[in-house]
C-alpha positions in Angstrom: -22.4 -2.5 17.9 -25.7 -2.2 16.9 -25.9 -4.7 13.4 -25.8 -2.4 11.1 -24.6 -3.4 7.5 -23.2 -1.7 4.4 -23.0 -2.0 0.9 -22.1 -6.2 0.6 -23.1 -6.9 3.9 -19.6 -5.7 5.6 -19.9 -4.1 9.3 -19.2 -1.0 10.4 -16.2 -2.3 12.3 -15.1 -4.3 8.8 -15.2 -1.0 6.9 -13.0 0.7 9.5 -10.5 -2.5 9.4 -10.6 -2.0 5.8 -9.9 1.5 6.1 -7.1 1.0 8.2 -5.3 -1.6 7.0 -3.9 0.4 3.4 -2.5 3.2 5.6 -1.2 1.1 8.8 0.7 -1.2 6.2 2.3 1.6 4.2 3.2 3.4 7.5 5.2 0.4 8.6 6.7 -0.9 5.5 7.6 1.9 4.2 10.2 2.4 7.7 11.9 -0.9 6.1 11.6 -0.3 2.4 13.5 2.9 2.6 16.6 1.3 4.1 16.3 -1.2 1.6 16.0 0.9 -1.8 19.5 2.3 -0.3 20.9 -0.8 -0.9 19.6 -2.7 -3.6 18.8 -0.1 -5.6 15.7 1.6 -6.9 14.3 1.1 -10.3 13.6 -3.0 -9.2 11.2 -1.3 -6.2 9.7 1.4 -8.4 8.7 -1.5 -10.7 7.2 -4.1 -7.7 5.7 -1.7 -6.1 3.9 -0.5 -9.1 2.9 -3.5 -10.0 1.5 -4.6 -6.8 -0.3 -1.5 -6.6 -2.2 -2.6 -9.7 -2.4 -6.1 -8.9 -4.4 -4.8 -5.6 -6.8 -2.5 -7.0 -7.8 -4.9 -9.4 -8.2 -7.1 -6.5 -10.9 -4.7 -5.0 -12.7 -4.5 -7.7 -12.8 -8.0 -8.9 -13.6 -8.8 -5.1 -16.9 -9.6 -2.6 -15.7 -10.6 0.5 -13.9 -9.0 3.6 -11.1 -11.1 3.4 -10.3 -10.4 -0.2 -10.9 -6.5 0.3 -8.3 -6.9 3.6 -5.5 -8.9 1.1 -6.1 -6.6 -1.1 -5.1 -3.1 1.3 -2.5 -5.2 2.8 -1.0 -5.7 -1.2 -1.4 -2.2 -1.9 0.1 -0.8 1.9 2.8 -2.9 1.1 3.1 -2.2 -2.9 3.1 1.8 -1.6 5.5 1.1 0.9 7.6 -0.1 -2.2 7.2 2.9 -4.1 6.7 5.9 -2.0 10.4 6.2 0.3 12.0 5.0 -2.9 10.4 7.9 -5.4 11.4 10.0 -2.8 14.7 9.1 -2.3 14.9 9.2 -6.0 14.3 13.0 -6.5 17.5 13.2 -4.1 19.8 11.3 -6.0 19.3 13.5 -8.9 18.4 16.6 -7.3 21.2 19.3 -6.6 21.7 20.2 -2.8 20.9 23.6 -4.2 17.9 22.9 -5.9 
């Protein structure tokens, strides 16, 4: 690595942790969350994940460090994880075979 630095001081190998952290959390949870909307139920899901979604973007904005931008993707990976399978799996509840 050659020292370079971006906006806030964060290396090129920071942004790329950054980067992957959102999807690589998502990809995983959402494996779990699934499963999990089938048996607990959906709406409660819908609502966390929402929530958390928001509760992480405003934790990007509001922070300056690396290790509040990384909580932050990990919150929102895992508040997507929430909310994506389960809005998914919502459409087929209500949605006729036919359809």
């Amino acid at each position: 690595m050659d020292g370079r630095r971006a906006a806030n001081g964060l290396s090129i190998a920071q942004i790329g942790i950054l980067a992957a952290l959102y999807p690589a959390v998502w990809g995983a949870g959402q494996m779990l969350t699934g499963w999990w909307s089938d048996h607990i139920g959906r709406k409660h899901l819908i609502t966390a994940g929402m929530l958390l979604q928001a509760a992480a973007i405003a934790l990007v904005g509001a922070g300056t460090t690396f290790g509040v931008w990384a909580t932050a993707q990990v919150l929102l990976g895992v508040g997507t994880a929430l909310v994506y399978p389960t809005l998914l799996a919502v459409i087929g509840d209500v949605a006729h075979p036919s359809w």
